[in-house]
C-alpha positions as CSV (number, residue, x, y, z in Angstrom):
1,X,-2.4,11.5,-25.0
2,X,-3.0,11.2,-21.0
3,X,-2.5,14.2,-18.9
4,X,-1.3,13.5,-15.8
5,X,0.0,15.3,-12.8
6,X,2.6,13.2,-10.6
7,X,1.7,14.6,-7.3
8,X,4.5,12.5,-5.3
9,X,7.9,11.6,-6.4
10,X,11.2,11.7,-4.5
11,X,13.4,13.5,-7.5
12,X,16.6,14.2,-5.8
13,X,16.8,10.5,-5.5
14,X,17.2,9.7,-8.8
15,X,20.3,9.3,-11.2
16,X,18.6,10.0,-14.3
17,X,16.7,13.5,-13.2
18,X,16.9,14.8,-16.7
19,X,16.4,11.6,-18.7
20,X,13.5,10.9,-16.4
21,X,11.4,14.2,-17.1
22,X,12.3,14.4,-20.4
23,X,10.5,10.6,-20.6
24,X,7.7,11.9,-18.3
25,X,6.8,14.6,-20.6
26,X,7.1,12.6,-23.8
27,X,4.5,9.8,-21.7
28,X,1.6,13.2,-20.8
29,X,3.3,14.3,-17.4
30,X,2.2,18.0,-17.6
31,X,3.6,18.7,-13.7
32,X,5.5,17.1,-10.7
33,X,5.6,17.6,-7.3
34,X,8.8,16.8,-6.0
35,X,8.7,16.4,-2.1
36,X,11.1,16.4,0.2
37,X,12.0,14.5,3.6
38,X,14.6,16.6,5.7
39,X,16.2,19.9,4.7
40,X,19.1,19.0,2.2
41,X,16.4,16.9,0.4
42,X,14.1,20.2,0.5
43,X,17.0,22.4,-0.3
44,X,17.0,19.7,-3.3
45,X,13.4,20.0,-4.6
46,X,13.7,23.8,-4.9
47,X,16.9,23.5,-6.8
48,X,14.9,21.2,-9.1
49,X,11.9,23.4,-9.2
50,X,14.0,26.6,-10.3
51,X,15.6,24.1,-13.1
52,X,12.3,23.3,-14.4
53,X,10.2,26.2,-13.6
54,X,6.4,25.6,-14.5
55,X,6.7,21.9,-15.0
56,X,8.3,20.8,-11.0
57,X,6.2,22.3,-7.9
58,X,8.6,21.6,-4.5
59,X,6.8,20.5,-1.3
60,X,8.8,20.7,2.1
61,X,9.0,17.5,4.4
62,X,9.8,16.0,7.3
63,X,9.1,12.6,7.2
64,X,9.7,10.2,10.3
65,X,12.4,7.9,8.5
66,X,14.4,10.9,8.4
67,X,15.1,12.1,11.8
68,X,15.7,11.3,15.4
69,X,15.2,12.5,18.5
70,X,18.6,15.0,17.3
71,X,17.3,16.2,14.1
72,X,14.0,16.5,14.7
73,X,14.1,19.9,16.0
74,X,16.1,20.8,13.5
75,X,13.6,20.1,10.7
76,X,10.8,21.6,12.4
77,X,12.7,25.3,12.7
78,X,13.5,24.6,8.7
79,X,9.8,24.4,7.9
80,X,9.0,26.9,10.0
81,X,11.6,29.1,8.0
82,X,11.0,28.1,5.1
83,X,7.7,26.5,4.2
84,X,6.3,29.7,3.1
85,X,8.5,29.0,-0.5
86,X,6.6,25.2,-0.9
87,X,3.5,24.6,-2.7
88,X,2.9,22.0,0.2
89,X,4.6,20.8,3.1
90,X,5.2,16.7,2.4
91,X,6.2,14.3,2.9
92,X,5.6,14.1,6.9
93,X,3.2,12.3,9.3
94,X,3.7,8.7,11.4
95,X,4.9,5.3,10.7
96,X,4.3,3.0,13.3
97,X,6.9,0.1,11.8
98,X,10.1,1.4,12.4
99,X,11.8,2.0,15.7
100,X,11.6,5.6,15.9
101,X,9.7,6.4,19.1
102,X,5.8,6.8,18.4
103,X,5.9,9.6,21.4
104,X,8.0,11.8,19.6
105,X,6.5,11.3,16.2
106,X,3.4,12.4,17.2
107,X,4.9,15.3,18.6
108,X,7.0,16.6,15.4
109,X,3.5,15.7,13.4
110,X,1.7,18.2,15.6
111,X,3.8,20.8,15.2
112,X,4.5,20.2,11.6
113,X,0.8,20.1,11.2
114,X,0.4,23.2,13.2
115,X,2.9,25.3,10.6
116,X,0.9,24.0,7.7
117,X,-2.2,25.3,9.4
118,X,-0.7,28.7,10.1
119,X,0.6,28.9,6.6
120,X,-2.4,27.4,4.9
121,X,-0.5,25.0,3.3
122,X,-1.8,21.7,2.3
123,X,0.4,18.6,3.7
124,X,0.8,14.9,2.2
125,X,0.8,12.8,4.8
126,X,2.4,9.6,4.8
127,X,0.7,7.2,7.4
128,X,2.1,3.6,7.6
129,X,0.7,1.4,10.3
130,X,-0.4,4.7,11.6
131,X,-3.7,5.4,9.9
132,X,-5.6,6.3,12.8
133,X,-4.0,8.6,14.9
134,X,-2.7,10.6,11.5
135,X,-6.1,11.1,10.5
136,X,-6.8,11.8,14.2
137,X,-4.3,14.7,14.0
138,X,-4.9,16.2,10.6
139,X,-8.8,16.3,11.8
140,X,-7.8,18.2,15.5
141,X,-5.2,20.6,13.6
142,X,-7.2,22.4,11.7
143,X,-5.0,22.1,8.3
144,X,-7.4,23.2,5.2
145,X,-6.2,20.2,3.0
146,X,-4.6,17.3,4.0
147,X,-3.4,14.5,1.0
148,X,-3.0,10.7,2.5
149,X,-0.5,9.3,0.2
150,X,-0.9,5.7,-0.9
151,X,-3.9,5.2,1.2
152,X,-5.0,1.9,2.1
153,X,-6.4,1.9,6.1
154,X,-9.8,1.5,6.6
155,X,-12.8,2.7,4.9
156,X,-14.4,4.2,7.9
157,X,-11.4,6.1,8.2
158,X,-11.7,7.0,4.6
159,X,-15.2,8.1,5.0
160,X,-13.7,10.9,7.5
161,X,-10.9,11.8,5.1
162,X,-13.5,12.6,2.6
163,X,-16.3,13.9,4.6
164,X,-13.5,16.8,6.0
165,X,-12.7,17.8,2.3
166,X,-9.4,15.9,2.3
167,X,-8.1,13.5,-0.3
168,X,-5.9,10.2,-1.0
169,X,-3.6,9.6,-3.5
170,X,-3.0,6.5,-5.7
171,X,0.6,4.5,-6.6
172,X,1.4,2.2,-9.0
173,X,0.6,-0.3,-6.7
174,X,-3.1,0.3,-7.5
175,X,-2.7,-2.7,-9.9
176,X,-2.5,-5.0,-7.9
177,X,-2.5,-4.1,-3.7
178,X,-5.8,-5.2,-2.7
179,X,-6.1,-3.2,0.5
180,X,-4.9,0.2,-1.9
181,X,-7.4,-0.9,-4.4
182,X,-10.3,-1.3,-2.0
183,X,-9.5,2.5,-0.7
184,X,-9.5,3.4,-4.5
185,X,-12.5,1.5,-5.5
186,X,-14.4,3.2,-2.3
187,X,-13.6,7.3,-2.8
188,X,-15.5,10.0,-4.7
189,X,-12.8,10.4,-8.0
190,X,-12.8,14.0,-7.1
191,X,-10.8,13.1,-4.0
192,X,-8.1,11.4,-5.6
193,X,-4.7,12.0,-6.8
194,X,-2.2,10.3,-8.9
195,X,1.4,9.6,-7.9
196,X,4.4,7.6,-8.4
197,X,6.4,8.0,-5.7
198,X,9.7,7.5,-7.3
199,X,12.3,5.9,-6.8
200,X,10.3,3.2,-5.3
201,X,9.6,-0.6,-6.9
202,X,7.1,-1.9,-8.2
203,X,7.1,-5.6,-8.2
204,X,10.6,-5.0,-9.7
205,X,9.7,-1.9,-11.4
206,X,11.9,1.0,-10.1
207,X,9.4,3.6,-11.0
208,X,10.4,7.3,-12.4
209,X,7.0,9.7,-13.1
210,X,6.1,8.6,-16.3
211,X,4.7,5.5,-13.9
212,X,2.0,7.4,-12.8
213,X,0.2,6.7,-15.8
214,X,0.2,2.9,-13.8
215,X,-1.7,4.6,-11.1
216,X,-3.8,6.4,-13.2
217,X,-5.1,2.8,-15.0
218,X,-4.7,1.5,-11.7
219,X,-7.9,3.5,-10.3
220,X,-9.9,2.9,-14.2
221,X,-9.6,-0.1,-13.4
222,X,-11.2,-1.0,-9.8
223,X,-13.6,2.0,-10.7
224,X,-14.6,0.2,-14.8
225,X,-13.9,4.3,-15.8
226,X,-11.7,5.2,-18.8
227,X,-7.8,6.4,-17.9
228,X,-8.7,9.6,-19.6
229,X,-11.7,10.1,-17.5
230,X,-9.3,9.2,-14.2
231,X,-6.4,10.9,-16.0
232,X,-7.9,14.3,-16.2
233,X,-9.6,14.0,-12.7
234,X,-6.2,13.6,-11.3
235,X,-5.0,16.7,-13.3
236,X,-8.0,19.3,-11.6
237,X,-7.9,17.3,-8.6
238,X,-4.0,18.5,-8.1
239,X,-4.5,21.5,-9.2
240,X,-7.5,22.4,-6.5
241,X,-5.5,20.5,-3.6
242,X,-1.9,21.4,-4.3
243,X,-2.9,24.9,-5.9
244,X,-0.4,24.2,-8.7
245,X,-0.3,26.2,-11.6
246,X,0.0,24.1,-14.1
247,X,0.8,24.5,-17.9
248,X,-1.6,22.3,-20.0
C-alpha cells in the first residue's frame, strides 16, 4: 500500500470528518495537514488535531478570500498570538482575481510573512494570478520554507522557488491541468508535495484526502516514475518542509 501525506486539506469544511479519515487511512494516508483560513477555521484545525493526535498536524491561515479591510487586522494579531501552536502557518498569500484590494493584500502577506519568519515557521502559500509578486515576497521576507500550493505560474519563477530551497505542492488536478502538469513535470521530486485540498472538485469529484493518492499518480505520470517512488518522496518531503512527526 501507498504512503502518503495530505499536506493541504480544508477539514473543518467537511460533513463527513470522521468517515473521511477513517477512508483516508484505509486508502495509505499516514498524516494530514489540516489548514486553516481565518481564526474560527484555525480554532477548527486544532480542535481536529487534538481529536486525532499523531495522524492531523494544524497549520494557521489567513488567506485573502477570507478577510477585508475589517478583519484583516484581526487575523494578523491571531497569528501573531497563536502561531507558535501550528506546525505551519497556511493557508495565506495573494489572489489577484477577486475584488479584494491588491494594496492591502500585499500588506497582510508581509506581515503574515514576517511572523512566520520570526517564528520559523514554514508557510503554504496560495498564489492565484499572483505568482510573481508572492514569490517576490516570500524571497525578500526571509521565511526558511515557503510551500506554493497547486503551483502552476511560470517556470522561471519555479526555478527561483527551488533554487531558494522552497517547494510546490501537487492537486488532483495534476491529471489533467496542463499549466499544473508542466510545473510538476519541471521540479526536482524532492521539492514536491502531495495535497488534496479538500473540499474542492475535481471535474465533479468533491475530493476528501484519500484523493491525494490522484496527485500522487498525477506527478508518476508527467515524470514516467512509479506512484510508490512519488508516493514516498511526498512522505519525506513533508516531513523535512512541514517538520511533521509522522507515524509510519
Amino acid at each position: 500500500m501507498l504512503r502518503l501525506v495530505d499536506s493541504h486539506a480544508h477539514l473543518d469544511e467537511l460533513p463527513d470528518l470522521a468517515r473521511s479519515l477513517r477512508e483516508a487511512r484505509d486508502s495509505g494516508v499516514v498524516a494530514v495537514v489540516a489548514v486553516g483560513c481565518d481564526p474560527e477555521s484555525n480554532e477548527r484545525a486544532l480542535e481536529i488535531a487534538r481529536e486525532y493526535e499523531g495522524y492531523v498536524f494544524p497549520a494557521a491561515g489567513l488567506h485573502p478570500w477570507d478577510y477585508d479591510e475589517g478583519t484583516a487586522e484581526e487575523g494578523l494579531r491571531y497569528l501573531e498570538r497563536r502561531a507558535g501552536e501550528f506546525v505551519a502557518i497556511g493557508e495565506v498569500g495573494l489572489d489577484y482575481r477577486i475584488g479584494l484590494d491588491r494594496g492591502l493584500q500585499r500588506r497582510v502577506f508581509a506581515r503574515v510573512l514576517e511572523v512566520a519568519r520570526r517564528l520559523r515557521k514554514p508557510v503554504i502559500v496560495h498564489a492565484r494570478d499572483a505568482w510573481g509578486d508572492a514569490v517576490r515576497a516570500v524571497l525578500e521576507s526571509g521565511v526558511e520554507v515557503a510551500v506554493f500550493h497547486w503551483y502552476s505560474g511560470p517556470l522561471e519563477l519555479l526555478d527561483e522557488i527551488v533554487e531558494a530551497g522552497h517547494y510546490i505542492s501537487a492537486t488532483p488536478a495534476a491529471t489533467y491541468q496542463e499549466r499544473h502538469r508542466r510545473a510538476l513535470r519541471e521540479a526536482p521530486l524532492d521539492r514536491i508535495l502531495l495535497e488534496s485540498d479538500c473540499p474542492v472538485v475535481y471535474r465533479g469529484l468533491e475530493s476528501r484526502p484519500a484523493h491525494v493518492a490522484l496527485a500522487a499518480r498525477g506527478v508518476a505520470d508527467v515524470k514516467g516514475l512509479p506512484v510508490s517512488e512519488v508516493a514516498e518522496a511526498g512522505l519525506r518531503n513533508s516531513i523535512k518542509a512541514l517538520g511533521l512527526q509522522v507515524r509510519t
